[in-house]
N, C-alpha and C positions, 0 to 999 in steps of 0.2 A: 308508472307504478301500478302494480296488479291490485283491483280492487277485492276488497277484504269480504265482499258477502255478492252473492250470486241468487238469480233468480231461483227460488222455492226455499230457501233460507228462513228459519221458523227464527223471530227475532223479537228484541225488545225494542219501540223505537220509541225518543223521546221529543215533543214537540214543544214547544214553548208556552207556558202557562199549563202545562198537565202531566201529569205521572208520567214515568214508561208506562206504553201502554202494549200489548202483548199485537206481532201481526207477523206477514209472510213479504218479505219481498216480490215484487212482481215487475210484467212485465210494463214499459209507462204506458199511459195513457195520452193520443194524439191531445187530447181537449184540456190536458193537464201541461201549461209552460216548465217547463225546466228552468233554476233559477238561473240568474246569470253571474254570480258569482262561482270561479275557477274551483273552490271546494267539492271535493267528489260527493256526491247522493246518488243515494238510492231511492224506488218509487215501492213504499210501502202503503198495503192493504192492511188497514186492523181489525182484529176481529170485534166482535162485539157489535162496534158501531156500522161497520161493512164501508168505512171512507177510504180516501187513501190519498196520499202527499208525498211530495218529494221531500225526504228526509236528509240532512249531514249525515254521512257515514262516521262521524265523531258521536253521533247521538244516538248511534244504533249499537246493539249489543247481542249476542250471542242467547238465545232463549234458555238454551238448556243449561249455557253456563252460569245464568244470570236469576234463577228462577227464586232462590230464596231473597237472592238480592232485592229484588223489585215485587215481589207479592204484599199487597197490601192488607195490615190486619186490623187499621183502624182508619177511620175516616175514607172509608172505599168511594171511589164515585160511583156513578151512577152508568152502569153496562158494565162494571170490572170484573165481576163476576163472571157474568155472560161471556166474555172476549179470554177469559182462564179457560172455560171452559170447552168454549170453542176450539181454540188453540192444542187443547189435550185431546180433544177426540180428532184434530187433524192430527196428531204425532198419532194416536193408535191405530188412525187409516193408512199410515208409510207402511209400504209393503215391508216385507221381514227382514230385505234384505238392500235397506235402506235406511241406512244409520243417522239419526239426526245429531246435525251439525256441532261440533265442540271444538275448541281451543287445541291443536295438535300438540300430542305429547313429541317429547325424543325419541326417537326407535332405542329397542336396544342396542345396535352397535352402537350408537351415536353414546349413550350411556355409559357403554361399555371403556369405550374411546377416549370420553373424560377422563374417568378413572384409572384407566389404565393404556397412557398415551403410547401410540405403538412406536417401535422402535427396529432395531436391525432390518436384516434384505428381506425383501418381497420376494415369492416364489410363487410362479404359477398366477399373478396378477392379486394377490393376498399376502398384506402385511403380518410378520412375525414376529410373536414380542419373544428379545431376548431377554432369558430369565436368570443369567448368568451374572446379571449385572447388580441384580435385586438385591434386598439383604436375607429375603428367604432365594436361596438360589435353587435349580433342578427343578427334581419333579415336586419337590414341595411347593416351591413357591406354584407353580400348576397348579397341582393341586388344590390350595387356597385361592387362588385364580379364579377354579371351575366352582367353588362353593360359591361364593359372592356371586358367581354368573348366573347361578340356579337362584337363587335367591333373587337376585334384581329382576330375574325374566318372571320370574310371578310376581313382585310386585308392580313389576309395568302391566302386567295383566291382568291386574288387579285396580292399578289408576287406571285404563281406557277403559275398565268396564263402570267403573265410578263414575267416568265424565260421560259416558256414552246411556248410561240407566239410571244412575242417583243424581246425577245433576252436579252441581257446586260443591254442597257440605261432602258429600264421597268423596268426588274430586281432591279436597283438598287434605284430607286425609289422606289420599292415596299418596298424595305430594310428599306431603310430613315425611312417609315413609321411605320415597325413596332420598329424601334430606337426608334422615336418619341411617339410613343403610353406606350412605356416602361419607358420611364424618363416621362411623365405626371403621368403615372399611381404611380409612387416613389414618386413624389411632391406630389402628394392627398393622399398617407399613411401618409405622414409627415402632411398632414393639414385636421385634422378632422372634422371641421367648413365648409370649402368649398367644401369637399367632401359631406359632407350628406346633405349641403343645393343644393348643383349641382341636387342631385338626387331625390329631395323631389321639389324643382320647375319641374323640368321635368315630374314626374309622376310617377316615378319609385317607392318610397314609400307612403308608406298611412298616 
């Protein structure tokens, strides 16, 4: 089983008896045992303190996924400040074009694919949804098709740039969104009156 965090992984990890505490995956240390219990770990560095242990991977979390989660705003210990801070001038030193770590979204097709499960023959190594079968049939039903596509391809673009710069609270608003774009889009297959007249006022068909 492929382990879930990799060396230079900016992370939350949490050790027994104290907070998450903010640090970087690393490589181990010879003079540091490895535990012997079969659960996977990882050898985190924290900041702040500048220590480092071999961590459960059950107790380690995603930094930038996790950051409102685990930020303390009362009864801070003692270095939590320091090890915040640290931690955020390492993310501003990732060169530009070095994405700090997040929770992988769906691609678009993958999105797409839920919604709209593909069907009839394959041409040219690409699947073709027939739309003949739909209860918007033709180019309409396309047409409505390609509106929803434009739509979800900026909302996905709009959740990776949430989990990838805003952290958590974006994130999961970016989510909501594409929730919400997914149950309208189920309500307009079920209603083929409001669907094709939505998109013949708008312009979309002729």
């Amino acid at each position: 089983m492929a382990a879930k965090f990799k060396v230079g992984d900016l992370v939350w990890a949490k050790m027994k008896g104290f907070p998450a505490w903010p640090g970087r995956v690393i490589q181990p240390k010879d003079e540091v045992k490895r535990p012997s219990n079969k659960k996977p770990h990882h050898f985190v560095f924290f900041f702040g303190s500048e220590n480092y242990a071999w961590i459960p991977e059950e107790s380690i979390h995603l930094y930038a996924d996790n950051r409102n989660k685990y930020s303390l705003t009362s009864r801070i210990p003692r270095g939590f400040k320091e090890a915040i801070e640290a931690i955020e001038d390492a993310i501003k030193a990732l060169p530009a074009s070095v994405a700090v770590k997040t929770c992988e979204l769906p691609s678009i097709d993958e999105e797409l694919a839920q919604i709209f499960p593909t069907t009839g023959t394959k041409k040219d190594g690409a699947a073709h949804r027939d739309y003949s079968r739909e209860p918007l049939a033709g180019k309409k039903r396309q047409a409505v098709y390609q509106i929803v596509a434009v739509g979800l391809k900026e909302l996905n673009h709009l959740a990776r740039a949430g989990y990838a710069e805003a952290g958590r609270q974006n994130s999961q608003i970016a989510a909501v969104g594409l929730k919400e774009l997914n149950h309208r889009l189920e309500a307009g297959r079920m209603k083929k009156a409001k669907s094709s007249s939505f998109a013949e006022e708008e312009g979309y068909i002729a």
